[in-house]
C-alpha positions in Angstrom: -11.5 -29.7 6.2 -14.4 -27.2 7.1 -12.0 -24.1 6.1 -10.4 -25.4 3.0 -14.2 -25.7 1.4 -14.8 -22.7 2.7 -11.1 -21.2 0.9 -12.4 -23.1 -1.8 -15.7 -21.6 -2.2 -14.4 -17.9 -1.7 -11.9 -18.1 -4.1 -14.2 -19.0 -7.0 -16.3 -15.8 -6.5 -16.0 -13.0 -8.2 -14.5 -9.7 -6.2 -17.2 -6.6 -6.9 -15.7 -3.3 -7.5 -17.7 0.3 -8.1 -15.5 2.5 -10.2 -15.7 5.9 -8.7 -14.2 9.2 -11.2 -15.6 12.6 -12.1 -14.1 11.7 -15.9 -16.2 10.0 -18.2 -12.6 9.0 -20.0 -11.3 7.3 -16.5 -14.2 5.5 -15.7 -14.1 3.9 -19.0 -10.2 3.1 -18.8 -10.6 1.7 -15.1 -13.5 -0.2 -15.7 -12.0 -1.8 -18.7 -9.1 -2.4 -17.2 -10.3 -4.1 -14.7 -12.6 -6.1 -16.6 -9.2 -7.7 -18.0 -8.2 -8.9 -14.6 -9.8 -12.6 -13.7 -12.5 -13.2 -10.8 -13.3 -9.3 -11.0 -16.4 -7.9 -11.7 -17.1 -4.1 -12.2 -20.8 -3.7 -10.5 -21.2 0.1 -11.3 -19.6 3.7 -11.3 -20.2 7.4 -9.7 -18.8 9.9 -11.4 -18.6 12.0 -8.2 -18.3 10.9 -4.1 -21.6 11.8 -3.1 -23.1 9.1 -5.8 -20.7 7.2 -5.0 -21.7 6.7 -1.4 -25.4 5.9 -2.4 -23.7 2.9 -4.7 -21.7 1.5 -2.6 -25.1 1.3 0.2 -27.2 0.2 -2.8 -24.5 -2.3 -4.2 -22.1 -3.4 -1.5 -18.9 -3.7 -3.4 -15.9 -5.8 -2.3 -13.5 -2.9 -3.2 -13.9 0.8 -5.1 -11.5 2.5 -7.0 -11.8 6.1 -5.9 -10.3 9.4 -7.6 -9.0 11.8 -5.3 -9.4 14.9 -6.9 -13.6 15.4 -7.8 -16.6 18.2 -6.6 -19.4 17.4 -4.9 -17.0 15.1 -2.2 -13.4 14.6 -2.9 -11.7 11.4 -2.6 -10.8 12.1 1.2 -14.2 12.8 2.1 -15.5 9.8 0.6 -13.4 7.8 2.5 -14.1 9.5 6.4 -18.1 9.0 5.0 -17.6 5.4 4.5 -15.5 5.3 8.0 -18.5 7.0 9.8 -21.1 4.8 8.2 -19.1 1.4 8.8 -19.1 0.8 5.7 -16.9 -1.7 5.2 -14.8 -2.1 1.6 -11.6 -1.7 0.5 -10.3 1.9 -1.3 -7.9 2.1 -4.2 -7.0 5.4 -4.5 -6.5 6.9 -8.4 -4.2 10.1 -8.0 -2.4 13.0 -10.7 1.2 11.8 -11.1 1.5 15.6 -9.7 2.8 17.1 -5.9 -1.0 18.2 -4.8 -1.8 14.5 -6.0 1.1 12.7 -4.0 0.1 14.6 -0.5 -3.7 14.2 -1.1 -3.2 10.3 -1.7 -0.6 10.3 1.2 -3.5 11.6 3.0 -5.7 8.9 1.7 -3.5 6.2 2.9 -3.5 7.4 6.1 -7.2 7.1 6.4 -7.6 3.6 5.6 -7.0 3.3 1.6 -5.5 0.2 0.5 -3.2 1.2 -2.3 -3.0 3.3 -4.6 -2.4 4.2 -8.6 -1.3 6.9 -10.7 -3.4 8.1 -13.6 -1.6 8.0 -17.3 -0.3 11.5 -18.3 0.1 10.8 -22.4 -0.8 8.0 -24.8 -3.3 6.4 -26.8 -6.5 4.6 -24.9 -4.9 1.3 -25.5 -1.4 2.2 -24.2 -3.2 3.8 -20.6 -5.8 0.9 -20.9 -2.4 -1.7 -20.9 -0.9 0.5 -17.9 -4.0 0.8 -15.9 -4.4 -2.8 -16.2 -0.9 -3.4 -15.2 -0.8 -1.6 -12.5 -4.2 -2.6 -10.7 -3.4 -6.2 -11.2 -1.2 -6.5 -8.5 -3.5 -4.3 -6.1 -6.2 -6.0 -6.5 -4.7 -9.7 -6.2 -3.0 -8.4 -2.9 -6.7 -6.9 -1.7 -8.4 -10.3 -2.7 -6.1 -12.3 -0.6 -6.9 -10.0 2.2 -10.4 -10.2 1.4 -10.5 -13.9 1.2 -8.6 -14.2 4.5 -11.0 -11.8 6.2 -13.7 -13.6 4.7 -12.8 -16.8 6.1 -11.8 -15.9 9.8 -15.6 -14.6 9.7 -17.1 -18.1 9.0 -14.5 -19.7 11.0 -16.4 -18.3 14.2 -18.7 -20.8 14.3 -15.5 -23.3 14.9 -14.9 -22.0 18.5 -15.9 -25.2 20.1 -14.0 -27.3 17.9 -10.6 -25.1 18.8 -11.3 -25.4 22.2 -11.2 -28.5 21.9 -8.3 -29.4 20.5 -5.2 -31.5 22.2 -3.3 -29.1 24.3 -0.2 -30.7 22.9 -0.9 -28.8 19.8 2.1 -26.0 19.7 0.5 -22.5 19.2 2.9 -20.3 18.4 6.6 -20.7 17.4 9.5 -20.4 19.7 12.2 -18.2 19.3 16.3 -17.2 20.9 16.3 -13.7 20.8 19.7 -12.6 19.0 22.5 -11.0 21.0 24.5 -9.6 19.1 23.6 -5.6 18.7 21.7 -4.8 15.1 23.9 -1.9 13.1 21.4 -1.0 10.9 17.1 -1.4 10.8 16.4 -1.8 6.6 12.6 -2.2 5.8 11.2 -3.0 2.0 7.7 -2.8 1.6 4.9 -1.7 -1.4 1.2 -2.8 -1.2 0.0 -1.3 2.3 3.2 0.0 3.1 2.9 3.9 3.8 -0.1 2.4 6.2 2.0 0.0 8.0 5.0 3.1 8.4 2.4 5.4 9.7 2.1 3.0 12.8 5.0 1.4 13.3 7.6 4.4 13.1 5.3 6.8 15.8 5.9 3.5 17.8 10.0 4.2 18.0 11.4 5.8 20.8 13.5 9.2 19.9 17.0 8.1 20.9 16.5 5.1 18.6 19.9 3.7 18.9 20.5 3.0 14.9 19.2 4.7 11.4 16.4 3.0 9.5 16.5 2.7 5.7 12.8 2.0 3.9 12.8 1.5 0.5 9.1 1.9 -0.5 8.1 1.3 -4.1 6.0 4.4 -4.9 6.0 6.6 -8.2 7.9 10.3 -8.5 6.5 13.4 -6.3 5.1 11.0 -4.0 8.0 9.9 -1.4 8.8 12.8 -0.6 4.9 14.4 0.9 5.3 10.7 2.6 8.4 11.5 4.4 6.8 15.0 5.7 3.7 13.4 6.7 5.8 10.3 8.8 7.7 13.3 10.3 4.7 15.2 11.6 3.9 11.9 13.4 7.4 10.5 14.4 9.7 11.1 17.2 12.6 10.0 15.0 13.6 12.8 11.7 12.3 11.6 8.9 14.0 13.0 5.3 13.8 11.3 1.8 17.4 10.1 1.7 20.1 12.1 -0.3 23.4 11.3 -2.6 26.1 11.0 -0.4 25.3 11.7 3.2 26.1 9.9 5.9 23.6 8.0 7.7 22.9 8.5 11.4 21.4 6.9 14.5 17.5 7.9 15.1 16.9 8.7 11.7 14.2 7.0 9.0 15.7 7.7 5.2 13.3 6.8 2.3 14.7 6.0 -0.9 13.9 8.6 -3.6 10.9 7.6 -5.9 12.3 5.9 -9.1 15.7 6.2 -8.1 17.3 3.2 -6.3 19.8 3.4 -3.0 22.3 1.3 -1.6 25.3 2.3 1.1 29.2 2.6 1.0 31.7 3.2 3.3 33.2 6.7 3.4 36.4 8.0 3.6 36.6 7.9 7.1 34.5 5.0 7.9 31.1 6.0 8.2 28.4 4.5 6.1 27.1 6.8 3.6 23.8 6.7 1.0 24.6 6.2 -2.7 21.5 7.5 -5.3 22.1 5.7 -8.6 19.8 5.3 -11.9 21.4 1.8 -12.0 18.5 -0.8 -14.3 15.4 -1.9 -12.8 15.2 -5.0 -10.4 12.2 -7.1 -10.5 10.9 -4.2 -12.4 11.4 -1.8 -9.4 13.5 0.6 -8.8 13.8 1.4 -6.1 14.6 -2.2 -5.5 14.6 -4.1 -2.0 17.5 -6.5 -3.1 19.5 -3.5 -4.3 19.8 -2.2 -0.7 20.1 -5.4 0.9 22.9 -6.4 -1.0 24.7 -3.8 -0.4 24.2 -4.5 3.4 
């Protein structure tokens, strides 16, 4: 009873977010955009990292959205100062839709960031306002679950006694028959906090992994493939953005091309190749998770 108040009470506040971009333009977009989005309140903005690090002591935001590209501190630098100050809140990167912007926010990921989102390259203010929008809204619900989770466990500290306490007939974790027959193929499908989650789990493979591993990761163009060099620098298994046609082998991680979804076949002579097609969009993704797994 205790923690569904508590739920209660954290998910009627509002989630604080400082609005961090060397572009007047940007800041305006973001800010408005997010103002759109319910239980979100835009507390202030920095339009470089070195103010944006005095905000965030003076303010204490839940969350900042953070460009990547600024002078005075860049977007990476902000985020090893908040590291080294324990400054705790969350980091939505805002990147170019170009190569230098898909390794620097590949970089950014790697240090902590939550997600990430591509800045508009052409239209009006109300057609990037409508896309900036759309494309923080899931971020940002995603963060505020975590946040509210977080949130929670914190006040639940105070409840040690009462676990403690509990019947020891209460089960505390499920059980489980491990499955016997051998696995052909490893297939992953991830988005929100998924280059993060890849960046720790694939180093944890062995090299003679005994079977290929297939990610589809929902990320825009120029960006998969600085993510496949980066995991590669870092894995024991090859890494390689995955390519019309070839046939897929033991010990390897393929990533589905950004935009572009993938699916397998059998070959000529029995192997299992990777098919690259333009096919529709899937839950408006593509690449799409159910597109690969039905192929499986």
């Amino acid at each position: 009873f205790w923690i569904s108040i508590q739920y209660y009470v954290w998910t009627r506040m509002k989630l604080r977010v400082l609005v961090v971009d060397d572009t007047s333009l940007f800041r305006r977009v973001i800010a408005d955009a997010l103002a759109l989005l319910p239980d979100v309140e835009v507390v202030g903005t920095a339009p470089n990292g070195k103010i944006a690090l005095e905000r965030v002591a003076m303010l204490s935001p839940d969350l900042i959205t953070l460009d990547i590209e600024m002078p005075e501190m860049n977007g990476l630098e902000v985020l090893d100062a908040l590291k080294s100050r324990g400054m705790e809140c969350g980091v939505v990167i805002v990147s170019a839709l170009t190569l230098k912007g898909g390794e620097l926010t590949i970089q950014a990921l790697e240090r902590g960031a939550f997600d990430f989102i591509t800045k508009p390259t052409d239209g009006d203010l109300k057609t990037n306002l409508s896309a900036v929008s759309n494309a923080l809204a899931p971020i940002v619900s995603a963060y505020r679950r975590r946040w509210e989770i977080r949130s929670i466990l914190k006040q639940a500290t105070n409840l040690n006694s009462s676990v403690k306490a509990m019947p020891s007939s209460v089960p505390l974790r499920a059980e489980y028959s491990p499955v016997s027959k051998k696995a052909d193929l490893v297939l992953i499908g991830i988005s929100t906090g998924g280059p993060n989650a890849l960046a720790k789990m694939l180093p944890a493979l062995p090299q003679n992994f005994p079977v290929p591993i297939l990610v589809v990761q929902h990320m825009p163009p120029l960006f998969t493939k600085p993510m496949a060099a980066s995991l590669a620098a870092k894995c024991r298994l090859h890494v390689k953005e995955a390519e019309e046609g070839e046939a897929i082998r033991p010990s390897t991680v393929y990533i589905a091309p950004c935009g572009r979804h993938m699916k397998i076949a059998s070959g000529s002579s029995g192997e299992i190749k990777l098919i690259i097609t333009d096919d529709p969009l899937e839950n408006n993704c593509r690449p799409s998770v159910d597109y690969l797994f039905r192929s499986v």
